[in-house]
C-alpha beads as a LAMMPS data file, in Angstrom:
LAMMPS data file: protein, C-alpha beads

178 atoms
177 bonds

1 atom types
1 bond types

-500.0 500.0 xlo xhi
-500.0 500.0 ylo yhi
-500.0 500.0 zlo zhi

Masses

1 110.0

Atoms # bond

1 1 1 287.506 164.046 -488.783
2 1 1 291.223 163.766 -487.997
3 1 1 291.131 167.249 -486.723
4 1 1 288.681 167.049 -484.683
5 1 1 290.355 163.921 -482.889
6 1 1 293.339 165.799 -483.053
7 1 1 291.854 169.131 -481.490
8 1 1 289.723 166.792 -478.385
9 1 1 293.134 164.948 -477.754
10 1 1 294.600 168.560 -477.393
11 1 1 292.066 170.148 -475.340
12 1 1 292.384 167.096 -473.262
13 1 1 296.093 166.937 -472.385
14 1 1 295.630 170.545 -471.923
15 1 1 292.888 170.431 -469.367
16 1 1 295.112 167.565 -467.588
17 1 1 298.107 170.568 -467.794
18 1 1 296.495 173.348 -466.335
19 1 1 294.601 172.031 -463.273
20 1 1 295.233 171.016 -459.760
21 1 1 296.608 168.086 -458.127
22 1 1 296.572 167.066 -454.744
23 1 1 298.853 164.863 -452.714
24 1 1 298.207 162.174 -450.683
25 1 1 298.394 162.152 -446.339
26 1 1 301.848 160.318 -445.402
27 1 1 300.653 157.062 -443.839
28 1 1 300.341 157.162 -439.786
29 1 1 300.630 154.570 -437.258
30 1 1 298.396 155.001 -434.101
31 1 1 298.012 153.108 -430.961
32 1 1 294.130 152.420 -429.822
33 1 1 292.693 155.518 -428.378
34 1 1 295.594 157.916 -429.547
35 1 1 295.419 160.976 -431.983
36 1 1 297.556 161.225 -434.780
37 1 1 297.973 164.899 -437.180
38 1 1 298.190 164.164 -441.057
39 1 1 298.811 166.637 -443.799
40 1 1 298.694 166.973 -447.721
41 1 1 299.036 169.645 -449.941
42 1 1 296.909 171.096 -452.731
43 1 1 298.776 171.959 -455.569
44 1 1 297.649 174.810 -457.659
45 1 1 301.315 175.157 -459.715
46 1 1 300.184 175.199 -463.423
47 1 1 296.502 176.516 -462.901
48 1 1 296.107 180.066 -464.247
49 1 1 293.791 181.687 -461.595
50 1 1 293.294 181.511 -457.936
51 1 1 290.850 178.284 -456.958
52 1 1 288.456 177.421 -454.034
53 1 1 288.545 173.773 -453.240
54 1 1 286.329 172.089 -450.943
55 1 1 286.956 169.083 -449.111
56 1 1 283.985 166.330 -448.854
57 1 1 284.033 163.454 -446.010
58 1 1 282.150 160.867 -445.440
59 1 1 282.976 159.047 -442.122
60 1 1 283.275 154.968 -443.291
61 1 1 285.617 153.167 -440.384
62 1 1 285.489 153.769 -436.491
63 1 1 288.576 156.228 -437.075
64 1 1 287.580 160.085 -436.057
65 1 1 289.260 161.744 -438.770
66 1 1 288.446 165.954 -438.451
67 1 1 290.362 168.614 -440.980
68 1 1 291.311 171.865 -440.052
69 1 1 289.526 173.662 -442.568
70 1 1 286.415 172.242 -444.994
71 1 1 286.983 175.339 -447.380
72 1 1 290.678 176.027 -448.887
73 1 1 291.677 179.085 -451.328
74 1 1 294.996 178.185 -453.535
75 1 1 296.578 181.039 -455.220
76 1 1 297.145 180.325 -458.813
77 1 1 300.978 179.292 -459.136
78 1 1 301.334 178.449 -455.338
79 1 1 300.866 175.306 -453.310
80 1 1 298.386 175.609 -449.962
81 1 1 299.359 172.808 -447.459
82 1 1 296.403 171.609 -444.952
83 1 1 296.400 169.429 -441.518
84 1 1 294.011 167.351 -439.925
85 1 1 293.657 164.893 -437.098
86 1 1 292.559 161.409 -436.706
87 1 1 291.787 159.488 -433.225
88 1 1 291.400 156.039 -432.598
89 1 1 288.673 154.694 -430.714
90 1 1 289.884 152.281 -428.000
91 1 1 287.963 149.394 -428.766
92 1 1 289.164 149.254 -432.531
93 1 1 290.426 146.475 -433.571
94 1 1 294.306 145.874 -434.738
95 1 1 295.245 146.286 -438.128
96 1 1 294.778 149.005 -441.459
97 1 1 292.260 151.021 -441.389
98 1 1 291.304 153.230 -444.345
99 1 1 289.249 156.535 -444.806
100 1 1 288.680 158.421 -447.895
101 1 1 288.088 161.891 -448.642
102 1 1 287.394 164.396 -451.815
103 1 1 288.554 167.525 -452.751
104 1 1 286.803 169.469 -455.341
105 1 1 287.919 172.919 -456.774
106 1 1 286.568 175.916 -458.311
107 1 1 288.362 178.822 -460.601
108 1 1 287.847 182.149 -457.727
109 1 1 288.116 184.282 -461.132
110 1 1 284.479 185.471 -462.031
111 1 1 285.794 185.957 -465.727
112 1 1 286.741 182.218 -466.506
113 1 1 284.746 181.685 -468.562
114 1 1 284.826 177.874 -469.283
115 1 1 287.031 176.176 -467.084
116 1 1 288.655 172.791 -465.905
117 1 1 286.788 172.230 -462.162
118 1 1 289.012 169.272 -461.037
119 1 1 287.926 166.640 -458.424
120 1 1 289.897 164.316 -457.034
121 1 1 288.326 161.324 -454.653
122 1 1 289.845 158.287 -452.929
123 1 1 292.152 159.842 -451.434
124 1 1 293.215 157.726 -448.324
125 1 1 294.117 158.626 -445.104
126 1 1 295.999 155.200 -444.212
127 1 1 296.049 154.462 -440.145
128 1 1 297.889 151.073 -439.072
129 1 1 296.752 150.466 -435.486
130 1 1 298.415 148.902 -432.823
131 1 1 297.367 147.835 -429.435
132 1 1 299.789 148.126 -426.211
133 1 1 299.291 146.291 -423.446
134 1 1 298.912 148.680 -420.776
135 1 1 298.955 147.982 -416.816
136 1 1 295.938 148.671 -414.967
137 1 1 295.761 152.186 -413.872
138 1 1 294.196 150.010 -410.790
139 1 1 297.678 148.718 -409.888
140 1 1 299.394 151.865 -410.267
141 1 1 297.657 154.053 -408.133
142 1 1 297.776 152.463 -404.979
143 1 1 301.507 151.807 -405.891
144 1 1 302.485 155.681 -406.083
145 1 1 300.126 156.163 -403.284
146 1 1 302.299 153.612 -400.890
147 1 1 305.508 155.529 -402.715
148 1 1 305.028 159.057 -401.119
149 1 1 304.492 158.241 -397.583
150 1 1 307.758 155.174 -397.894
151 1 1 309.851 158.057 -399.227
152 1 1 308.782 160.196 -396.423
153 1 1 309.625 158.018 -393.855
154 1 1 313.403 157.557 -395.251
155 1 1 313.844 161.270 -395.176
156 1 1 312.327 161.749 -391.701
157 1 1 314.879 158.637 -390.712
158 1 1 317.580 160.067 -392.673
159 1 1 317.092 163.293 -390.824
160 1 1 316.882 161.783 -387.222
161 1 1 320.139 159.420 -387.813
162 1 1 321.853 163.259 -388.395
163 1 1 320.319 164.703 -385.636
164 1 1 321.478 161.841 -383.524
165 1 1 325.214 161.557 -385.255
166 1 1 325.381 165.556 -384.542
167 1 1 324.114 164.751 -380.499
168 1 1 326.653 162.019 -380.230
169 1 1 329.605 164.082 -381.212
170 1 1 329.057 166.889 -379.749
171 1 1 328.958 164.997 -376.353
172 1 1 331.789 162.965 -376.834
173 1 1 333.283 166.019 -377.732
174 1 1 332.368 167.949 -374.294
175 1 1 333.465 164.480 -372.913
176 1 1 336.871 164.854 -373.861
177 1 1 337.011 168.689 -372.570
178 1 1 336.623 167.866 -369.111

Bonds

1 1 1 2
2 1 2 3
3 1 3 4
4 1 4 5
5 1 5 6
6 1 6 7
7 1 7 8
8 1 8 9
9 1 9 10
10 1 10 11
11 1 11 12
12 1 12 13
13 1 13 14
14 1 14 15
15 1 15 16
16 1 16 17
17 1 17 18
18 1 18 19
19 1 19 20
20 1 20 21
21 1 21 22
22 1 22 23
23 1 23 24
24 1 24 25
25 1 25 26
26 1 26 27
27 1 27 28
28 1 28 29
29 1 29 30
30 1 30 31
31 1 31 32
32 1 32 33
33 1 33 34
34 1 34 35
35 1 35 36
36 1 36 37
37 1 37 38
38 1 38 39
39 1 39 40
40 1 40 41
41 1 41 42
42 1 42 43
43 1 43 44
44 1 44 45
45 1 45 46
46 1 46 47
47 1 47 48
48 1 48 49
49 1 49 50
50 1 50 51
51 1 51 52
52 1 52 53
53 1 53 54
54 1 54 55
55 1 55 56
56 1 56 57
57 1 57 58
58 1 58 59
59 1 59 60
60 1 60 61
61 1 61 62
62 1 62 63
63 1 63 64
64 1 64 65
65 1 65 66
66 1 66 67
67 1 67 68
68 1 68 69
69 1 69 70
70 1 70 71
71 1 71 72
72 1 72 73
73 1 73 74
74 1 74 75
75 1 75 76
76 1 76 77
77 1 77 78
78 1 78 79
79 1 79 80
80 1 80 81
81 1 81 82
82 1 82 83
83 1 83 84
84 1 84 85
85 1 85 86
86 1 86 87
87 1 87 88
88 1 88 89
89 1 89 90
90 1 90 91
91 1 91 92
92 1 92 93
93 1 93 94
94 1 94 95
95 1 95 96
96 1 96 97
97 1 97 98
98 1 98 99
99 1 99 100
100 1 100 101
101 1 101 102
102 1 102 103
103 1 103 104
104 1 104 105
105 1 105 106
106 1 106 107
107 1 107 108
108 1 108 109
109 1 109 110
110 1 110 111
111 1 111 112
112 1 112 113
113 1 113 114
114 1 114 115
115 1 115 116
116 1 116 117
117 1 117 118
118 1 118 119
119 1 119 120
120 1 120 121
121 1 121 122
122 1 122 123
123 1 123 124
124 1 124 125
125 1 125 126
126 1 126 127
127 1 127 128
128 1 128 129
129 1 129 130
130 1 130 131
131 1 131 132
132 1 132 133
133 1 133 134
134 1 134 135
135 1 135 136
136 1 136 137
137 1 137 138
138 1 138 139
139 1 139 140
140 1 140 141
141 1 141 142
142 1 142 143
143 1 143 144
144 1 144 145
145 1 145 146
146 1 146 147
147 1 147 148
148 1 148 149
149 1 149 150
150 1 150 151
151 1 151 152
152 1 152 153
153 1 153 154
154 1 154 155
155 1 155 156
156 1 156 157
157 1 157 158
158 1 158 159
159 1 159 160
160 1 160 161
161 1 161 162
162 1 162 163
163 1 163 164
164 1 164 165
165 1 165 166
166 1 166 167
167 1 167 168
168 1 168 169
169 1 169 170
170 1 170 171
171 1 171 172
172 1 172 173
173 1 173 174
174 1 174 175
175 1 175 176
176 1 176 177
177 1 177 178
């Protein structure tokens, strides 16, 4: 009886050994309406052949959360990083906002025989939101609108005051010939 406690406790902490971990998106902070890129890696370091993880989403928030890829291979040994993007509606309201995602992996190797398949949920993407006051693109318009044709007018003045500066001397200077 002891052994066999002994032997599930091994083939436990073994199985926890030899399979894949994945770490969690870095936190983002997003304004309303703005996109935002995330990453997180999937760690295949002590897993003895080459995997095929999947990642499962299931949209539960107003965030638009998208991943790169859906399907990721991870050679054994190596570490396979992946990106993805999350927008913020603008009518969202202020605060944390949470979304949660799965990854589930496979052993590529037809010959493995039995294997650990590892799957590893809740893992958040965290978005704090903040809302800007903006000014109304109503405002600003006519604003650069009245800008263009005010600048305009200086440099046509400018020009004029030159061309008149440039008449004046030269008469004064015929003036003083005479």
């Amino acid at each position: 009886m002891k052994r066999t406690i002994l032997g599930l406790i091994l083939v436990s902490l073994i199985s926890i050994l030899v399979s894949a971990s994945v770490s969690h998106p870095t936190p983002i902070t997003l304004n309303s309406g703005e996109k935002g890129k995330f990453n997180f890696a999937v760690d295949a370091a002590l897993f003895s052949t080459n995997l095929q993880c999947t990642i499962e989403f299931e949209q539960k928030t107003p965030l638009e959360v998208t991943f790169d890829t859906k399907e990721i291979n991870v050679e054994a040994g190596k570490r396979t990083f992946v990106q993805g993007e999350v927008k913020t509606p603008r009518d969202i309201q202020e605060g944390t906002h949470l979304e949660t995602f799965c990854i589930s992996c496979n052993p590529i190797s037809p010959d493995a025989g039995t294997a650990t398949k590892p799957r590893y949920c809740d893992i958040p993407i965290s978005v704090s939101v903040i809302k800007t006051e903006q000014p109304l693109g109503i405002i600003e318009q006519p604003l650069e609108i009245i800008k263009q044709p005010v600048t305009l007018m200086l440099v046509i003045v400018n020009i004029l005051l030159l061309v008149t500066t440039i008449i004046i001397f030269k008469r004064r200077k015929e003036n003083i010939e005479f």
